[in-house]
C-alpha positions in Angstrom: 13.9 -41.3 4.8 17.2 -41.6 2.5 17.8 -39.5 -0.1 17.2 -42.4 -2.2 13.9 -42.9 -1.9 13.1 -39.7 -1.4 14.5 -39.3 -5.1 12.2 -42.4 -6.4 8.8 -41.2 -4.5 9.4 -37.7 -5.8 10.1 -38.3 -9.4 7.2 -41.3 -9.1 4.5 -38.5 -7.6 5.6 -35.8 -10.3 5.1 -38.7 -13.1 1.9 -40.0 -11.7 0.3 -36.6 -11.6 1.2 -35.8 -15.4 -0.4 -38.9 -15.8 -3.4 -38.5 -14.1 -3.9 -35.5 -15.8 -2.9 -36.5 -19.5 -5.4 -39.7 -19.2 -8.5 -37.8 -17.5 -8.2 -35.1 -20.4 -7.9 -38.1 -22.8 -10.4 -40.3 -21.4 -12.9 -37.5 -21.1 -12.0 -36.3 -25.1 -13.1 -39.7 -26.1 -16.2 -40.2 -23.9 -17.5 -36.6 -25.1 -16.3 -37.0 -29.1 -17.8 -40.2 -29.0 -21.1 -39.6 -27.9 -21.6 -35.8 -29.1 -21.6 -37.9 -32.5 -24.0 -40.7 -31.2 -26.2 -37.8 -30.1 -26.4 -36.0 -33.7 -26.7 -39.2 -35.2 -29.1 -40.3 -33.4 -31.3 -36.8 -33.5 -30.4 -37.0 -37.2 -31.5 -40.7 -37.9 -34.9 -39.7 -36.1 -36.1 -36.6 -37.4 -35.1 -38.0 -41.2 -37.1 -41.1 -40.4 -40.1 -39.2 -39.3 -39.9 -37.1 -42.3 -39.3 -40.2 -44.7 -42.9 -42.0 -42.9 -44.7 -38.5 -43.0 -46.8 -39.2 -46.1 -47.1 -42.3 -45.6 -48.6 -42.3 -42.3 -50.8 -39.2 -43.4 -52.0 -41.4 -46.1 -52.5 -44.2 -43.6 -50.3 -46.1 -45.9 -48.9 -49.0 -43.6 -47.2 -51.4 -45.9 -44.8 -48.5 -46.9 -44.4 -47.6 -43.5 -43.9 -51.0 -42.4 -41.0 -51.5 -45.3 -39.6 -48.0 -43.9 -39.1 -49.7 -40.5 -37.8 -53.0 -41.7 -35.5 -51.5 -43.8 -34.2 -48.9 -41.0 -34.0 -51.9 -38.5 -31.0 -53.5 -40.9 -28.5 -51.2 -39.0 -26.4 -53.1 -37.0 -26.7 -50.3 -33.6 -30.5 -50.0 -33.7 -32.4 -52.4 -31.8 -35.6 -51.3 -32.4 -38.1 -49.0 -34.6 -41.6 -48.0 -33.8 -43.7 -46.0 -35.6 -47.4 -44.4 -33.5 -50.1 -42.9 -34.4 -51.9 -39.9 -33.7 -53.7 -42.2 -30.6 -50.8 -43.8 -29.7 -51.6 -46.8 -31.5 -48.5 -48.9 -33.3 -48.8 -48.5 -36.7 -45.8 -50.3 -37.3 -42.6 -51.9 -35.7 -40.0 -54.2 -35.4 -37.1 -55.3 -33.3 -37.0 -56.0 -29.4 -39.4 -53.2 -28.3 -39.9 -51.8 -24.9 -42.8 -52.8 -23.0 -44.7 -49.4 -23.2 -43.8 -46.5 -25.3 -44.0 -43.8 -22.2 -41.9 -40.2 -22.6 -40.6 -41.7 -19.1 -38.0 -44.5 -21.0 -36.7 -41.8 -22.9 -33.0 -40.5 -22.3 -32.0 -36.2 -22.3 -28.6 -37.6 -24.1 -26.6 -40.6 -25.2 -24.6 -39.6 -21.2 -27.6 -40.5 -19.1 -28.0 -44.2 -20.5 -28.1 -47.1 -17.9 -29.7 -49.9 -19.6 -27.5 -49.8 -22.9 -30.1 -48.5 -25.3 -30.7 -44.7 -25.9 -34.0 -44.4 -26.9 -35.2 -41.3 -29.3 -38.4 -40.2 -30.1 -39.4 -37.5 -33.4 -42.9 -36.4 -33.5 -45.1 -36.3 -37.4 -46.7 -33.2 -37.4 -47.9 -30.9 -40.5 -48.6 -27.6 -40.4 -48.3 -27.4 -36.3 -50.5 -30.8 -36.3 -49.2 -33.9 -34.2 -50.3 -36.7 -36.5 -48.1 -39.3 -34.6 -44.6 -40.2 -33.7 -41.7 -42.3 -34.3 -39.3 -44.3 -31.5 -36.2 -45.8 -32.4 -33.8 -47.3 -29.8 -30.0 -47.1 -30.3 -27.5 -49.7 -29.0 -24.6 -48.6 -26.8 -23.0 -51.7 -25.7 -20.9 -51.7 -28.0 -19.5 -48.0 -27.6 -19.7 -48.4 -23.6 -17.9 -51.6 -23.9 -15.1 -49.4 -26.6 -14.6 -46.6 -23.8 -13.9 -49.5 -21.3 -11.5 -51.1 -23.4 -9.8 -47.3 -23.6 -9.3 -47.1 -19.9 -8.6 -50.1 -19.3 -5.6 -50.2 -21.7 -4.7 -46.8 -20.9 -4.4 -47.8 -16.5 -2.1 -50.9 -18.0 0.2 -47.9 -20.0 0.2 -45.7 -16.8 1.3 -48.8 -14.7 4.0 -49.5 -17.2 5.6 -46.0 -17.3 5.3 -45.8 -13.1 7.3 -49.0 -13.1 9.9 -47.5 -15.8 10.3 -44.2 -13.8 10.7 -45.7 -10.4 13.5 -48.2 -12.1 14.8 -44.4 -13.3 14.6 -43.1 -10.0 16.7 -45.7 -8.4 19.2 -45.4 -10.5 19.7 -41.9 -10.4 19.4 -42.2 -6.7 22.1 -44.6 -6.6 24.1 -42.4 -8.5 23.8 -38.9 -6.7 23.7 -41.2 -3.0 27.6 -42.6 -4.0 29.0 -39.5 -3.7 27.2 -38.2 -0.8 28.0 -41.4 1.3 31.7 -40.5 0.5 31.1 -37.0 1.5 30.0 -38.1 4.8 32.4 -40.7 5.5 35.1 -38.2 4.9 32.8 -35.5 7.4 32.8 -38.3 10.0 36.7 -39.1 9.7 37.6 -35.3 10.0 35.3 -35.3 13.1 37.5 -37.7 14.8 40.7 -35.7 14.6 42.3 -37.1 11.6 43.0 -35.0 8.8 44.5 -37.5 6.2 41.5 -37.5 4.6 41.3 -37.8 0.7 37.7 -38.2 -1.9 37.6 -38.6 -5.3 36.9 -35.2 -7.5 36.5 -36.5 -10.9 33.8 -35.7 -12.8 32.0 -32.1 -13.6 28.3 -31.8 -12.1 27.7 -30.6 -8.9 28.2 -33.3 -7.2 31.9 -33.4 -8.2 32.0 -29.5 -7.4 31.4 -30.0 -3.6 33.7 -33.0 -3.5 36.4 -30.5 -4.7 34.9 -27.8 -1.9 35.3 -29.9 0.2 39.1 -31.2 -0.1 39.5 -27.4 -0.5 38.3 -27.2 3.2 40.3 -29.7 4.5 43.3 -28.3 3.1 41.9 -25.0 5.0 42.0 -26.8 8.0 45.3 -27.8 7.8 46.4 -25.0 7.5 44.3 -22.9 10.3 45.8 -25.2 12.5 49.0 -25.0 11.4 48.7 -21.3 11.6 47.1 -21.8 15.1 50.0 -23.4 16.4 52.5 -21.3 15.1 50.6 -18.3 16.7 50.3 -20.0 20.1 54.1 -20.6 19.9 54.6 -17.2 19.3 51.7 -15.8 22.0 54.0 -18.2 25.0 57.2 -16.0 23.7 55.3 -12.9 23.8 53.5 -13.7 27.6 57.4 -13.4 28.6 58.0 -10.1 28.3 54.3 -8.8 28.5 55.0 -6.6 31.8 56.9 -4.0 29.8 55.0 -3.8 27.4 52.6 -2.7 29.4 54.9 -0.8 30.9 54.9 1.1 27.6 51.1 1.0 26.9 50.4 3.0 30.4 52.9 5.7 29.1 51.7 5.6 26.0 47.6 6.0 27.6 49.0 8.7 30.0 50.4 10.7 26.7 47.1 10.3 24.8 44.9 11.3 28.0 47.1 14.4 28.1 46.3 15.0 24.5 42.2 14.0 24.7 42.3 17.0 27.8 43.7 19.2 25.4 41.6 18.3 22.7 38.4 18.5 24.8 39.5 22.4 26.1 39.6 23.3 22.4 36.2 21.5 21.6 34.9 23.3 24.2 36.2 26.7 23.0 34.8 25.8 19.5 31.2 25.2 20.5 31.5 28.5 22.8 31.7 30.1 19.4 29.4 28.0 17.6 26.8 28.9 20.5 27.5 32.3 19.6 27.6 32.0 15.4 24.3 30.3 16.5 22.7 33.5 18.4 23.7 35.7 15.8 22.8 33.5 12.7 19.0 33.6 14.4 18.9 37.2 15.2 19.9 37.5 11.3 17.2 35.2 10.7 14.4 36.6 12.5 15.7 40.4 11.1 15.2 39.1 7.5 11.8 37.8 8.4 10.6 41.3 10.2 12.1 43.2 7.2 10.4 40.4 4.8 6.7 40.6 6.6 7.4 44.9 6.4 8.4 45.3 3.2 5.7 43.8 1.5 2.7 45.9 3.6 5.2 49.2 2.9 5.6 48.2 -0.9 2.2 47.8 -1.2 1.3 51.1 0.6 4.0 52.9 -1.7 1.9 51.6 -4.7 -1.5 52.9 -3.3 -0.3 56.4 -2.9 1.6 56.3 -6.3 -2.2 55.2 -7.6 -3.8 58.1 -5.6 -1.5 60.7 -7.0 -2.3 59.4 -10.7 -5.6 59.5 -9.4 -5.5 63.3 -7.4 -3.7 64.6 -11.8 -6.5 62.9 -13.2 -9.4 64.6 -10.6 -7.6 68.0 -11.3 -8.1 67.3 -14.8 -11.3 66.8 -14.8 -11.9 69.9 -13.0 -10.3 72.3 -15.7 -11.8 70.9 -18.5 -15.3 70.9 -16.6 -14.4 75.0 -15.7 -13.8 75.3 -19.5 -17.3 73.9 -20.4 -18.8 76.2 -18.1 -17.3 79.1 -19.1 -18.2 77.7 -22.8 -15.1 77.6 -24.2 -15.2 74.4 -24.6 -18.3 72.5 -25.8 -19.6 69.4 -23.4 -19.3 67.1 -25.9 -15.3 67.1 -25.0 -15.6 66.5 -21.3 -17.9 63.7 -22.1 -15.8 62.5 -24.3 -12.6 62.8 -22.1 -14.3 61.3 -18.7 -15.1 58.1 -20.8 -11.4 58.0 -22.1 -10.3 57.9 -18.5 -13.0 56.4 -16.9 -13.7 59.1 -14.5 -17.2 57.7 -13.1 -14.6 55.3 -11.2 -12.8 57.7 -10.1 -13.8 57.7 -6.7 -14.2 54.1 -6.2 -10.4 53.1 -7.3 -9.5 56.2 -5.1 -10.8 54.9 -1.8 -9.9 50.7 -2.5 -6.7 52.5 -2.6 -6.6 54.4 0.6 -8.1 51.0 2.7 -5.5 49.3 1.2 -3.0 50.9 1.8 -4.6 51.6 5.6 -4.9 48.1 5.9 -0.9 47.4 5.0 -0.4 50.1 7.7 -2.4 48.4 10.2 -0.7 45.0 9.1 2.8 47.2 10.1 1.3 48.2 13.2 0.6 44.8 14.0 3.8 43.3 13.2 5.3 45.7 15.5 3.1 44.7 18.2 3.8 40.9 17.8 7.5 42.1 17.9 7.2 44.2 21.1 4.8 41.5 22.9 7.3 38.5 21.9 10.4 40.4 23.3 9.0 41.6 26.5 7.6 37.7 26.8 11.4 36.3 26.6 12.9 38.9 28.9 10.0 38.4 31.6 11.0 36.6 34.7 9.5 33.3 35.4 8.1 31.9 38.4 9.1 28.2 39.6 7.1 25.6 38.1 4.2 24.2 40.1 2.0 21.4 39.7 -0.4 21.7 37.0 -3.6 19.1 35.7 -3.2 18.7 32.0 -6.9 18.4 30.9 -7.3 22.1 32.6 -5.2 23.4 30.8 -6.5 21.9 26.9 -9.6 22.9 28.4 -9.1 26.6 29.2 -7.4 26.6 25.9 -10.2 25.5 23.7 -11.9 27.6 25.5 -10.5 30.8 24.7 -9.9 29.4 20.5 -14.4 28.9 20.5 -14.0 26.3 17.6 -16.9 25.6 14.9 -19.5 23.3 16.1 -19.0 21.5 12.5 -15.1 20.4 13.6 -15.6 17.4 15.8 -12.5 17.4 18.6 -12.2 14.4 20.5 -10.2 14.3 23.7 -9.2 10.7 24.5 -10.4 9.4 28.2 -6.2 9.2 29.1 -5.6 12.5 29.2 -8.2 12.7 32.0 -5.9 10.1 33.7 -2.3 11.6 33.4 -0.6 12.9 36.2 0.1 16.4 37.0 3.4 17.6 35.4 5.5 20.4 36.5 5.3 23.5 34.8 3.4 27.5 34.7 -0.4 27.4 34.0 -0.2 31.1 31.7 2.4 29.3 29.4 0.8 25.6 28.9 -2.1 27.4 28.2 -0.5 29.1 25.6 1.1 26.7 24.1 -1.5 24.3 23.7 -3.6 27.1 22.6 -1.2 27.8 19.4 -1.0 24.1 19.0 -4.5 23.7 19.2 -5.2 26.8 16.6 -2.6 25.6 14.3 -4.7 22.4 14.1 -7.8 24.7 13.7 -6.7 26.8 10.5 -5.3 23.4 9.1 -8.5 21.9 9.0 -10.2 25.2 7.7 -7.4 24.9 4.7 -8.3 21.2 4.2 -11.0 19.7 1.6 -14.1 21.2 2.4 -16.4 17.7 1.1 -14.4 15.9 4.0 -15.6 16.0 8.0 -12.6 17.5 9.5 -11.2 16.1 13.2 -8.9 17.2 15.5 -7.8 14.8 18.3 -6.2 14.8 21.5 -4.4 11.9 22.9 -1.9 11.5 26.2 0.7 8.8 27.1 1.8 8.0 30.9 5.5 7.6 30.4 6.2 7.0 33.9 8.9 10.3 34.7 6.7 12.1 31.6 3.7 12.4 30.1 3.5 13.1 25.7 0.3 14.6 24.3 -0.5 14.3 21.3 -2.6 16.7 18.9 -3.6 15.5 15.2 -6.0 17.2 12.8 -7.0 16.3 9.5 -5.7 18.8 7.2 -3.9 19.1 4.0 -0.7 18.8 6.1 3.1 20.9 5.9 4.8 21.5 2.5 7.9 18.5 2.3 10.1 21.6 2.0 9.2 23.7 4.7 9.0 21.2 7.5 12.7 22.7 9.0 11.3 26.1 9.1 8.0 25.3 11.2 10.0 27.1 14.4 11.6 30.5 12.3 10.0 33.5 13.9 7.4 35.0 11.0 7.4 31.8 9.1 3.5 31.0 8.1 1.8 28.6 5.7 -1.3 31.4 5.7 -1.7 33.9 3.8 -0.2 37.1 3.7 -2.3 39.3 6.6 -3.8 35.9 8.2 -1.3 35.2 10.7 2.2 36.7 12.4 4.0 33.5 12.3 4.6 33.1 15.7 2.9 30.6 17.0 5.0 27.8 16.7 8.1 30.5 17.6 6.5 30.7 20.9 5.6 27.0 21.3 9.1 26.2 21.2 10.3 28.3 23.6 7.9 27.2 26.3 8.8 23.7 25.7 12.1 24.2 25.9 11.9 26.3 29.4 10.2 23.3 30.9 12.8 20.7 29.6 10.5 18.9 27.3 10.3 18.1 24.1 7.9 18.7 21.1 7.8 16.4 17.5 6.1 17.1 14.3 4.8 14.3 11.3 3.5 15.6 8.6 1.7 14.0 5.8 -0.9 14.5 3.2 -3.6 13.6 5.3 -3.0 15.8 8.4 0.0 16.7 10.7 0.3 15.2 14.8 2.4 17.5 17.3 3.6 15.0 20.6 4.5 17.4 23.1 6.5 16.0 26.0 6.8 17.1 29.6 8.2 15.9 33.0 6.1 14.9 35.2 8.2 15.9 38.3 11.1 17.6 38.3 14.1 18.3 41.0 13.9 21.3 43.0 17.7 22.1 41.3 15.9 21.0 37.8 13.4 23.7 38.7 15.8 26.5 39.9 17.9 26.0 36.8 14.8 26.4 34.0 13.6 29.6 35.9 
């Protein structure tokens, strides 16, 4: 299909749409104006001819109610008036009435005529009494034959205005076509090698824009293979003497190997160092975080003894003015007085919160310690070679030994039941799937306690690995702590729930068994994918023990 007549049809099928549109809203407008108006003139014409014949016809007066009919019938649209009694005998009539006057002949609205005549009926009632009715019918030839007219007229103005906007179309076609066919005449000439090629680029619309693209593009490919010819005249004179240059390019390789050895001894110098910044820069770490987690049990322990001292003045106090009373020399109204100045009945209750706080920031010390001792004799400790161990024994034993609420539903996928054994040493995957497992535990305790909380446990057969995968439903890791997940001490609990080693001790293990661990975080819970080889070398083995 050209561009041509794809040009007429479109501009046509825009056009003829509008159209449509603008004559069904226009034909419908007149069709529902026109008989909205019959309708209330018709209701109208009824109801004030039943009340005009009212009197009469209580009054049983036919010759007025005959000349109220004959008179009505003058109107040129009403073909016939009717007026019934009570019985539905004809008091009066005229015009070409139908042959029964049954409720069945009778229209809902001027719309639902067939035969050309709306009839109407108005009932003559007083005081809620039915005394007859009146029945005029209404001629609509001459309003459907109107709305014919309309369409008919306004199909011949639609056909019209096509006929002008497909002449429109071809021209304009004609038009934007010229300039193409040059276009591609040109394309086709180029095609065949010649490059002599020149198109007219007169004018401003687009058209005339790609025109001038286009010379600009053969003038571009003149010159590329000018410049193409040139450089192959200059790569033949350069082939001749390409054996010493490479002569020069080896020395020049053998010069810059020399200097990438040199550069890779002092790399390797640089990270020895780094290594050891590294070492240092944790041992730093984890001493600020011991003297962190001690310094706030000690503070707080130096505070409870300053109280207890207040306290111990206050008690001795108490006991010299309470001498003086009983020696009488001074009058119990003072000591009285004096205990509820200094509210001595609470003496002894502030005095002991303050000693088992202050021996519970001991034992908080003591246990700190402890963690410290126990993590340092578990990094110097000699490990065995690895051995095969069954994965689902080990998250097995280690919910075991956590005894989770019955309320937390953990779900273990059927896969990890499937995995194959990986190499590692039962005590530690224990472990660190039972800190894993725990973290996931407190998480979910910390999480919103209208929610049913989840943890669950999913594995992946990587072929030389296997990845398990544990995800709860809690409130997730703080954005800004994520880095520090690993940092010896470091805990989201609160102070005195937890050592904040955990995850210290995770890493560690994964690391000794050349695997890998991951964490996501998000707001609605945090996953851990633990990775682990599946079978190792025996040198692999040697190396991580």
């Amino acid at each position: 299909m050209s561009l041509r007549l794809k040009t007429i049809l479109g501009v046509a099928l825009i056009e003829a749409i509008l159209l449509a549109i603008l004559l069904t809203l226009t034909l419908n407008y007149l069709e529902t104006t026109n008989y909205q108006g019959l309708n209330q003139r018709a209701s109208s014409t009824t109801q004030l001819f039943a009340s005009t014949v009212k009197n009469a016809v209580l009054s049983f007066d036919l010759a007025t109610v005959d000349s109220f009919t004959q008179e009505l019938l003058h109107n040129s649209d009403i073909m016939y008036v009717a007026v019934l009694g009570d019985n539905g005998r004809v008091l009066s009539s005229a015009g070409n009435l139908p042959e029964s006057f049954n409720t069945a002949i009778l229209e809902m609205n001027a719309q639902s005529v067939t035969d050309g005549l709306y009839d109407v009926r108005a009932t003559i009632s007083e005081s809620g009494i039915e005394f007859g009715s009146v029945w005029i019918g209404f001629d609509l030839t001459g309003l459907l034959s109107q709305i014919k007219d309309a369409k008919n007229w306004s199909m011949l103005i639609v056909l019209g205005e096509m006929l002008l906007v497909a002449l429109f179309s071809y021209l304009l076609g004609s038009y934007l076509t010229q300039r193409l066919s040059e276009l591609k005449n040109a394309a086709d000439t180029i095609a065949s090698g010649e490059r002599d090629v020149h198109i007219s680029t007169h004018g401003k619309d687009e058209l005339a824009s790609v025109a001038a693209a286009f010379s600009n593009m053969i003038q571009a490919l003149r010159d590329s293979e000018n410049k193409t010819a040139t450089y192959q005249k200059r790569l033949e004179e350069a082939n001749q003497t390409l054996e010493s240059k490479v002569a020069r390019r080896t020395a020049d390789l053998v010069r810059s190997n020399d200097q990438l050895r040199e550069i890779n001894h002092q790399l390797k110098q640089t990270q020895e160092k780094l290594v050891e910044s590294e070492k240092m820069a944790s041992i730093g770490t984890m001493a600020a975080g011991v003297a962190h987690e001690i310094n706030n049990p000690i503070g707080a322990v130096k505070s409870n003894l300053k109280m207890c001292q207040e306290y111990l003045d206050t008690y001795q106090k108490w006991t010299d003015i309470a001498e003086q009373v009983i020696h009488q020399s001074e009058p119990l109204e003072t000591l009285t007085h004096w205990k509820k100045r200094h509210y001595a009945d609470d003496l002894y209750d502030d005095f002991s919160d303050s000693l088992v706080d202050a021996n519970d920031c001991v034992q908080r010390v003591i246990n700190i310690v402890s963690a410290l001792q126990q993590y340092s004799s578990y990094s110097q400790q000699t490990r065995q070679h690895f051995q095969s161990i069954e994965l689902f024994a080990v998250i097995d034993e280690a919910l075991n030994t956590l005894s989770p609420p019955t309320s937390l539903k953990i779900s273990i996928a059927a896969n990890v039941y499937q995995l194959p054994p990986v190499m590692g040493r039962y005590e530690e995957l224990v472990m660190l799937f039972k800190e894993v497992l725990k973290n996931a535990l407190q998480a979910c305790e910390r999480g919103n306690p209208d929610v049913a909380h989840r943890i669950d446990v999913e594995g992946e057969n990587k072929g030389d690995s296997c990845t398990l995968t544990v995800k709860d439903s809690g409130p997730g890791l703080p954005r800004d702590q994520g880095h520090r997940v690993y940092d010896p001490f470091f805990t989201t609990l609160p102070v005195g729930q937890g050592m904040g080693l955990g995850l210290t001790y995770v890493y560690d293990i994964v690391r000794h068994h050349q695997g890998e661990i991951q964490l996501t975080s998000s707001a609605h819970g945090t996953t851990a994918a633990i990775t682990l080889l599946c079978q190792i070398d025996d040198a692999a083995a040697n190396h991580a023990s």
